[in-house]
LUMPA-694024 format. One record per residue: x, y, z of N, C-alpha, C, O in turn; residue in one letter. Coordinates in steps of 0.02 Angstrom, whole numbers, plus 50000, padded with zeros to 5 digits. Layout:
! residues N
X_Y_Z_X_Y_Z_X_Y_Z_X_Y_Z_a;
...
***
This chain:
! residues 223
44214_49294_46599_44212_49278_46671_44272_49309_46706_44329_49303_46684_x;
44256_49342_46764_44305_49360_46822_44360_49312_46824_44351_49259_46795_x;
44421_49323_46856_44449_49269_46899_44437_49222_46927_44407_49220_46981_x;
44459_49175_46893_44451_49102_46946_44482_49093_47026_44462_49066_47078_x;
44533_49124_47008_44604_49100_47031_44586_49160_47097_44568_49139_47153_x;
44592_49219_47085_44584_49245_47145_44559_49333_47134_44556_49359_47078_x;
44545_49362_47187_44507_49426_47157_44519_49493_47157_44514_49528_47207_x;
44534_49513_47099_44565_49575_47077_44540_49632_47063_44572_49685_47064_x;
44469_49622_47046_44425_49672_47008_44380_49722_47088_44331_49759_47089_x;
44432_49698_47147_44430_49760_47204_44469_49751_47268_44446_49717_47314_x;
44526_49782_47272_44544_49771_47325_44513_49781_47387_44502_49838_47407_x;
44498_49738_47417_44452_49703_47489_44499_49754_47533_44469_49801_47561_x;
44590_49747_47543_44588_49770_47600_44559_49856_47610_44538_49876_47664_x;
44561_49890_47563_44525_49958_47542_44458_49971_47562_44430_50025_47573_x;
44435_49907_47566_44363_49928_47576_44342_49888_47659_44302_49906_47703_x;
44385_49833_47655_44363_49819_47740_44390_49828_47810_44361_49826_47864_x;
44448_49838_47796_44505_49849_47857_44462_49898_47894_44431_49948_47879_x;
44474_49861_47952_44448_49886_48025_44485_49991_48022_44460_50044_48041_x;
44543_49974_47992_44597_50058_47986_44554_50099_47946_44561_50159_47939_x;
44510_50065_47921_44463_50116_47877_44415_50126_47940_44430_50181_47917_x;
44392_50129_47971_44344_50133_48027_44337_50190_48101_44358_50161_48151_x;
44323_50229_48108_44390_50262_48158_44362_50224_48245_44394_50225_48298_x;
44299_50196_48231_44282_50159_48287_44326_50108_48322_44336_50094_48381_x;
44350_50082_48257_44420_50014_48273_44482_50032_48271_44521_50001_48309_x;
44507_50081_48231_44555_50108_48212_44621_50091_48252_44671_50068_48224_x;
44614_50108_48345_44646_50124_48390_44680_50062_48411_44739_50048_48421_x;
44621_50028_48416_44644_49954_48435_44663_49907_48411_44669_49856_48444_x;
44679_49907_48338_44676_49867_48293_44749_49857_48265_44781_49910_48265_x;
44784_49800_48240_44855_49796_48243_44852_49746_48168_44809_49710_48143_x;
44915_49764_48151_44936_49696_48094_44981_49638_48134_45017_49645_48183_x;
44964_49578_48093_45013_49527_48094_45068_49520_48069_45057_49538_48011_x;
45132_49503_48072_45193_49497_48027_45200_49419_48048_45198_49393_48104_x;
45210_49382_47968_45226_49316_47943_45288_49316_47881_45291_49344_47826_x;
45329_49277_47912_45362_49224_47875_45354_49185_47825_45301_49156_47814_x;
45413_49181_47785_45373_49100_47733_45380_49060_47788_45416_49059_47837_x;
45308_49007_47750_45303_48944_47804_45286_48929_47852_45284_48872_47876_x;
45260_49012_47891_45209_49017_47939_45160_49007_47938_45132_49025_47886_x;
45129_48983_47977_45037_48958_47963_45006_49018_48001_45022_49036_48057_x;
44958_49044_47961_44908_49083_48012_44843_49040_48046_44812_49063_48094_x;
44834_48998_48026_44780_48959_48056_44797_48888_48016_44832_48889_47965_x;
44772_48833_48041_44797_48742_48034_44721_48711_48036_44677_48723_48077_x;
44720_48683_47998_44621_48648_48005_44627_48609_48070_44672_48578_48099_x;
44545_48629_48082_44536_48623_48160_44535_48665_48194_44494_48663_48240_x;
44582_48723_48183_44605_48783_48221_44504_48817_48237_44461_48802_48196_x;
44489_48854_48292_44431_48889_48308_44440_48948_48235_44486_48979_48208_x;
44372_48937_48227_44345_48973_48154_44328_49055_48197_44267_49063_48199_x;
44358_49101_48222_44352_49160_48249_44378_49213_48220_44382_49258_48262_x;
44394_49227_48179_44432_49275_48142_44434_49272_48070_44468_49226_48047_x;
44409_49307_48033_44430_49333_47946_44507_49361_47946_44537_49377_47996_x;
44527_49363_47891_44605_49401_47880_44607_49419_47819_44598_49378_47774_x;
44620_49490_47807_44625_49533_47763_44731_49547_47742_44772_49563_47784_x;
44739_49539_47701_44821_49544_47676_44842_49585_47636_44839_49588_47575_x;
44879_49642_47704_44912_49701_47680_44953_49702_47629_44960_49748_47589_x;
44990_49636_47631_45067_49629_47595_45082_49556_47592_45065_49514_47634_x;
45113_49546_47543_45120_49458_47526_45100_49444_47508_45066_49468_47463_x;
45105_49350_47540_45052_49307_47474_45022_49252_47549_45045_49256_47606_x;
44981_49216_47530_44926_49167_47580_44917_49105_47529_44895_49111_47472_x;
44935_49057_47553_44897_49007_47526_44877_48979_47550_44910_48956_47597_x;
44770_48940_47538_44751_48934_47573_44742_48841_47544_44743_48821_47486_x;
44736_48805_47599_44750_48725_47565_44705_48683_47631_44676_48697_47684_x;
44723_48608_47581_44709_48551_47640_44755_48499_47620_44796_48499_47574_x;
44741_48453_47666_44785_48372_47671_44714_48325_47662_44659_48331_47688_x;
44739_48278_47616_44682_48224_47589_44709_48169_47647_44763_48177_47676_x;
44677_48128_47657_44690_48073_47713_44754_48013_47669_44773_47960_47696_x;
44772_48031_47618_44831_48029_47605_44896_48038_47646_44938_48001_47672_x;
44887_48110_47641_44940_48153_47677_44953_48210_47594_44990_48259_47590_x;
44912_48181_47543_44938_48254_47482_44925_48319_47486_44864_48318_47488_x;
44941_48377_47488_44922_48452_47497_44897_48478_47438_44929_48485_47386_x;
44821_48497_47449_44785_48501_47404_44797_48597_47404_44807_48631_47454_x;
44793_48613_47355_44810_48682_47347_44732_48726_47331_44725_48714_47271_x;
44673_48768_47351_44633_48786_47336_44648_48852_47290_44639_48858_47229_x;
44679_48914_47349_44713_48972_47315_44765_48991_47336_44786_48957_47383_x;
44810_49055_47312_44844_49080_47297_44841_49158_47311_44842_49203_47269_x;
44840_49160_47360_44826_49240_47366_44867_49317_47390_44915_49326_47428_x;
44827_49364_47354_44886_49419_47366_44880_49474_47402_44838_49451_47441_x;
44887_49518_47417_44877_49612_47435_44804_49607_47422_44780_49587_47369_x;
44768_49628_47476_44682_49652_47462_44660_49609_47471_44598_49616_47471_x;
44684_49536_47485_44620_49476_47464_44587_49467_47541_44612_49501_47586_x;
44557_49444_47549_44511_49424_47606_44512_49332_47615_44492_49299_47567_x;
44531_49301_47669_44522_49235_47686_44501_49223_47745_44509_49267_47787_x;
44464_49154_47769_44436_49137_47829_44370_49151_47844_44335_49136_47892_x;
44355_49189_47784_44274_49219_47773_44230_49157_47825_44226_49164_47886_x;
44202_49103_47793_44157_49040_47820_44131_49081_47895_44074_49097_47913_x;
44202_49089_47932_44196_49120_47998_44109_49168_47981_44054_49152_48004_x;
44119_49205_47952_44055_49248_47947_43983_49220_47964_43939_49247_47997_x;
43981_49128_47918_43935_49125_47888_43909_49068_47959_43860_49031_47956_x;
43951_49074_48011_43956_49016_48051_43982_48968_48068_43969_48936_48118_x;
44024_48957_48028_44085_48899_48026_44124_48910_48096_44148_48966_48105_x;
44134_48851_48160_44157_48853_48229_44231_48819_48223_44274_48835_48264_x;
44246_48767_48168_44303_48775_48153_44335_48747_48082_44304_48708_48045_x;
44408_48773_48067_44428_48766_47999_44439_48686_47975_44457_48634_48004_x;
44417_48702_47905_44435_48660_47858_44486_48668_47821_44503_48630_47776_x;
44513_48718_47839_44560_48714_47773_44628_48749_47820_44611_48777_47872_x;
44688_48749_47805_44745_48793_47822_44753_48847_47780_44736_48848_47721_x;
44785_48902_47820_44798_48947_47786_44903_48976_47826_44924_48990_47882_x;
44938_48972_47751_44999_48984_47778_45029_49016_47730_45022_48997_47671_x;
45073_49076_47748_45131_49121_47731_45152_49076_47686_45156_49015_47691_x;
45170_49124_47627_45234_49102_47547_45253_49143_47543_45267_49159_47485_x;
45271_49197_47603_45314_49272_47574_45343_49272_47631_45317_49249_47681_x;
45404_49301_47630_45460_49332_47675_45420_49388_47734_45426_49382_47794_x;
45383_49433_47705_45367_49501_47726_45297_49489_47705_45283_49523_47656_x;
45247_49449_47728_45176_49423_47737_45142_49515_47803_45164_49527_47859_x;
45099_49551_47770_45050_49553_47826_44995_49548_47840_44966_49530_47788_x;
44959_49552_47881_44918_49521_47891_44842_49574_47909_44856_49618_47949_x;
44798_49574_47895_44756_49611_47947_44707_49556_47986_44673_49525_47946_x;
44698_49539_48043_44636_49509_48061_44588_49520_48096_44611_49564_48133_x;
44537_49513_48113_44452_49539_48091_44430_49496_48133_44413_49441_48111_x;
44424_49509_48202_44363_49466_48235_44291_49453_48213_44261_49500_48186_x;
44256_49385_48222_44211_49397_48178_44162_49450_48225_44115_49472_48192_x;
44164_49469_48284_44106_49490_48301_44102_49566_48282_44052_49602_48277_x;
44189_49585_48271_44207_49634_48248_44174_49654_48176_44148_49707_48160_x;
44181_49606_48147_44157_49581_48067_44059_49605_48080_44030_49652_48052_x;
44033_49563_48124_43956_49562_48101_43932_49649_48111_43894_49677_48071_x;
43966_49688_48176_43960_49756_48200_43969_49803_48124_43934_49844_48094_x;
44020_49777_48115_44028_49814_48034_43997_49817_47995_43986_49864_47959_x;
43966_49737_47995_43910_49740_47925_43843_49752_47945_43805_49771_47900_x;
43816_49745_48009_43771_49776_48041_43752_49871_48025_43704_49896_47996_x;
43796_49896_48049_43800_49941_48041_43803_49988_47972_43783_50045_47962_x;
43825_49955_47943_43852_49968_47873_43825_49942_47816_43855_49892_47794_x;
43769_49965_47780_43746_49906_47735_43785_49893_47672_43775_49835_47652_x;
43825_49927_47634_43861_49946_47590_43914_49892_47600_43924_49854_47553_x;
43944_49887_47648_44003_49856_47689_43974_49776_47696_44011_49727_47690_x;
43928_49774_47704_43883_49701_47694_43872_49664_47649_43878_49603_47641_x;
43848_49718_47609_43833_49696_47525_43896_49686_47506_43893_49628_47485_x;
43954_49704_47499_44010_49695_47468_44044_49627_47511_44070_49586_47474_x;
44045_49617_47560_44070_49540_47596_44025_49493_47580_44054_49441_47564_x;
43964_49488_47575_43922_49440_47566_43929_49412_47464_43938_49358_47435_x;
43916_49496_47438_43944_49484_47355_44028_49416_47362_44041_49358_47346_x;
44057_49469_47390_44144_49427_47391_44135_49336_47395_44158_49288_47364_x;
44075_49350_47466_44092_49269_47486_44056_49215_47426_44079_49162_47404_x;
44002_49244_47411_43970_49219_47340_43995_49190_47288_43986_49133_47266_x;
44036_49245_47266_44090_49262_47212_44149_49194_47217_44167_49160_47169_x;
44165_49188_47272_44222_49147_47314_44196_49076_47274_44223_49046_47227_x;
44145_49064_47303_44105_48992_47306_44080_48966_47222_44063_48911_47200_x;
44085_49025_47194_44041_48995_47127_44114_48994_47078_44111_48961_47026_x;
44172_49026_47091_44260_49013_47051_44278_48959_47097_44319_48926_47065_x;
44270_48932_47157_44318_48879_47181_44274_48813_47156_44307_48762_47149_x;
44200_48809_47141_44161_48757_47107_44193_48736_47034_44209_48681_47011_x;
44195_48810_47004_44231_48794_46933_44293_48799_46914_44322_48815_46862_x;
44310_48782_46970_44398_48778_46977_44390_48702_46981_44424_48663_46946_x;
44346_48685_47023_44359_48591_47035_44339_48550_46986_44352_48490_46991_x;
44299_48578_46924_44261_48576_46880_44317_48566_46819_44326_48521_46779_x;
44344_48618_46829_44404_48612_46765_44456_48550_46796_44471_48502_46760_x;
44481_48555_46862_44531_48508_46879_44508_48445_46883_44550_48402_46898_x;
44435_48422_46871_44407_48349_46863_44412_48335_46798_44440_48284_46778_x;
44377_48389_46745_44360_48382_46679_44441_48386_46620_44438_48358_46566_x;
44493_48417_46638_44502_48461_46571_44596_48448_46605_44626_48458_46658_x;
44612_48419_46533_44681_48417_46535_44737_48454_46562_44724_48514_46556_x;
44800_48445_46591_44837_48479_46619_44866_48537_46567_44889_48590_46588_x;
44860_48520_46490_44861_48575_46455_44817_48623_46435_44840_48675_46412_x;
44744_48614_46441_44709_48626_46428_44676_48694_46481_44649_48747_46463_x;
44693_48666_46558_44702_48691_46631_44735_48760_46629_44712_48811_46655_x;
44816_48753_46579_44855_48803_46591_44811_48853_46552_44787_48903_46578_x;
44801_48837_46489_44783_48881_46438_44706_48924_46467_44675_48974_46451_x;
44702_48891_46499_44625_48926_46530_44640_48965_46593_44597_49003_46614_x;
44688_48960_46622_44732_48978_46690_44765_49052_46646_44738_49107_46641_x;
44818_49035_46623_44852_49099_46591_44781_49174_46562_44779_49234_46575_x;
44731_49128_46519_44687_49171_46498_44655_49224_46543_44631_49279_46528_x;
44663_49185_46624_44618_49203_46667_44669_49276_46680_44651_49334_46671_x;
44735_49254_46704_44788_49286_46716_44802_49362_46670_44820_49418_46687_x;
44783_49329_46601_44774_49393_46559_44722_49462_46539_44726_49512_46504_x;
44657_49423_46597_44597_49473_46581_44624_49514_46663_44599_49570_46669_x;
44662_49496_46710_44677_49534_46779_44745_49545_46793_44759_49583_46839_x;
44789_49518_46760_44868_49556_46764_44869_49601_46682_44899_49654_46671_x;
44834_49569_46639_44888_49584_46577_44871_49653_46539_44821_49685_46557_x;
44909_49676_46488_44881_49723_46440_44909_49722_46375_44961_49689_46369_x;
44885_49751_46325_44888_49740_46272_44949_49770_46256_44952_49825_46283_x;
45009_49754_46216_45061_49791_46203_45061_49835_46143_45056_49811_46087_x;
45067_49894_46153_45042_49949_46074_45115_49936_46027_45125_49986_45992_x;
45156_49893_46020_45198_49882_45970_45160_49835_45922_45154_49838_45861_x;
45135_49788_45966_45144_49727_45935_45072_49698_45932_45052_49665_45885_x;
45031_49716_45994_44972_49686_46006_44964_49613_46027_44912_49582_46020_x;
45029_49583_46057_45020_49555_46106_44991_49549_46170_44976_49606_46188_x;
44974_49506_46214_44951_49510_46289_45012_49501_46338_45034_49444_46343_x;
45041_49551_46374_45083_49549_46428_45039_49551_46490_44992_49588_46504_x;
45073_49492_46529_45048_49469_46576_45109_49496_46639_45165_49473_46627_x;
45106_49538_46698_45138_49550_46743_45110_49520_46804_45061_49542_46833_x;
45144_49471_46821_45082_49432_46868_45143_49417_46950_45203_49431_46954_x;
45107_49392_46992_45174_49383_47082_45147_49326_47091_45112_49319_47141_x;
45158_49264_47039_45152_49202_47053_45218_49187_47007_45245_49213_46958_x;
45229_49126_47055_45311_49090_47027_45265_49025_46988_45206_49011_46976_x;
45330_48996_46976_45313_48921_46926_45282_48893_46982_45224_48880_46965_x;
45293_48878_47043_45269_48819_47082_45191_48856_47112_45138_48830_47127_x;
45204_48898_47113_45126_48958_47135_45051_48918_47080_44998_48890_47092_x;
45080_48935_47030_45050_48907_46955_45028_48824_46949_44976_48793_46941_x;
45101_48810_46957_45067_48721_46964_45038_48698_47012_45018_48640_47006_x;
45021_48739_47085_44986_48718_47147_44904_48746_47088_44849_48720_47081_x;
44917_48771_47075_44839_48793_47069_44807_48761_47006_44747_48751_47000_x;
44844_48749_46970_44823_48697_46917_44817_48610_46932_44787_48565_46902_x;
44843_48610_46968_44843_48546_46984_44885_48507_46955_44866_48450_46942_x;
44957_48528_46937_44998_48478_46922_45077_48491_46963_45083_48528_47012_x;
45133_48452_46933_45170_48466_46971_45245_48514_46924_45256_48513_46863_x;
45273_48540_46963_45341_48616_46930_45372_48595_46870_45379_48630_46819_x;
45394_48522_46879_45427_48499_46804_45374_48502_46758_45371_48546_46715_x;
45336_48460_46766_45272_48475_46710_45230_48518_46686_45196_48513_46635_x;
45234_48572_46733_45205_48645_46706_45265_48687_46672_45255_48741_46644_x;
45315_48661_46676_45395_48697_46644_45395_48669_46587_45430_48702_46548_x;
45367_48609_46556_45376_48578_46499_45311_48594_46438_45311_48599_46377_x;
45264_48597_46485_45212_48624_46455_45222_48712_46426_45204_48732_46370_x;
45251_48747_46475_45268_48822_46462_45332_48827_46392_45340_48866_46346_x;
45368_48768_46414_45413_48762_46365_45397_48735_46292_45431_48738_46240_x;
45339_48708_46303_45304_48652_46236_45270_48725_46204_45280_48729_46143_x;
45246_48762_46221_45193_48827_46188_45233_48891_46186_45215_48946_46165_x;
45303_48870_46218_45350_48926_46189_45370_48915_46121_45366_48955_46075_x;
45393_48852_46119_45408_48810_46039_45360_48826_45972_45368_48842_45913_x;
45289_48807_46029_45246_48826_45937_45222_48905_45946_45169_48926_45922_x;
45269_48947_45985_45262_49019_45946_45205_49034_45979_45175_49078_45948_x;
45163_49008_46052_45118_49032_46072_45114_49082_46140_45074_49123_46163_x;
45171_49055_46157_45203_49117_46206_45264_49124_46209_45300_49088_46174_x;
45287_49164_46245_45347_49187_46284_45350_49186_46345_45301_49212_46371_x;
45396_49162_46389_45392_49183_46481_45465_49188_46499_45516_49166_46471_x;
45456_49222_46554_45498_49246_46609_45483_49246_46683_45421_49243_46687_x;
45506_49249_46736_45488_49247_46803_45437_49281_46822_45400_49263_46868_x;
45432_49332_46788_45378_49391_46832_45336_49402_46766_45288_49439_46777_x;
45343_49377_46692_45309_49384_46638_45278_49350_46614_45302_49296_46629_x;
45217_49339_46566_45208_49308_46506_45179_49352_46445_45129_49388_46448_x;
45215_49341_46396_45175_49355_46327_45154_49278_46277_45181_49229_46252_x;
45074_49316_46288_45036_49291_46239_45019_49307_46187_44979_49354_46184_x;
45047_49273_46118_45049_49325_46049_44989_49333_46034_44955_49286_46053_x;
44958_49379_46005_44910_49405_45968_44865_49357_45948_44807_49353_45967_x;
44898_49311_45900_44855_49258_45846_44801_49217_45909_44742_49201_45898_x;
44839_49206_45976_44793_49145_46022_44780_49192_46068_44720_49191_46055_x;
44784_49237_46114_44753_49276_46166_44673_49300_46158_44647_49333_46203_x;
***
């Protein structure tokens, strides 16, 4: 299986940005975000898709709690706010800056339907995406109902290793080069930074990995 977590196997902004277009080309601008900037707050009018030049997006909600539920994690190429497409008048979910140097592309939707109107190729590939979206965020909630916080990682890292990693020709390990931090990781697993540090640290012990900030190796024997 593809990525759960988020989608790698084509960069979106390559294939949808309005800059690819020469009809839109002229008029068409990026956003610049901050950490901690929100690009849109639930509730906000559902009018716009956003495509991300640079950075990271995370897209979330608040339970009537007040807890921040973490959905994804996203990077360069990804596409969010899609729903907009499908009809959605306004958000459910927030979407806000985790990078210094966030950009942004955004996509009116009417801008959006002209495109895929026009374009059947360009259609088929947003409609595939939004599909795609809906059937990893089901079995994302699937694992975070069913399946232990260790159990979570080990299926999380695996995911991490079929779309960051490669095989190392010394050793035949899995190196993982991935632009998620510890707390990136435990939003998406569903636990919290100490406890995903103890867990990383518990499977460093029995010899099942190695990590670093921007790394993981997964030895041979379990990858």
């Amino acid at each position: 299986m593809n990525s759960l977590w988020f989608f790698e196997d084509v960069n979106l902004f390559k294939v949808l940005c309005p800059h690819k277009f020469k009809a839109y080309k002229a008029d068409h601008d990026f956003d610049a975000y901050q950490k901690q900037d929100y690009i849109y707050f639930e509730e906000d009018s559902a009018n716009k898709v956003y495509l991300i030049e640079k950075g990271k997006v995370k897209i979330g909600y608040y339970t009537e709690e007040g807890n921040e539920i973490i959905k994804a994690i996203l990077t360069k190429g990804q596409l969010f706010g899609e729903k907009a497409i499908l009809g959605e008048e306004k958000r459910n979910e927030f979407a806000q800056s985790i990078d210094n140097t966030t950009s942004i592309c955004p996509i009116g939707v009417q801008t959006m339907h002209e495109l895929m109107r026009d374009n059947q190729t360009f259609s088929f590939k947003v409609y595939k995406f939004i599909g795609l979206k809906f059937k990893r965020l089901e079995r994302r909630l699937q694992l975070l109902l069913f399946k232990d916080t260790k159990t979570r990682l080990m299926e999380f890292l695996q995911e991490l290793c079929d779309d960051y990693g490669y095989d190392c020709d010394k050793t035949g390990d899995h190196v993982i080069r991935h632009p998620y931090t510890q707390k990136d990781i435990a939003s998406l697993i569903g636990t919290s930074r100490p406890t995903l540090n103890i867990l990383l640290n518990e499977l460093k012990e029995e010899n099942i990995l190695d990590f670093n900030r921007k790394e993981i190796r997964l030895y041979e024997k379990i990858a």
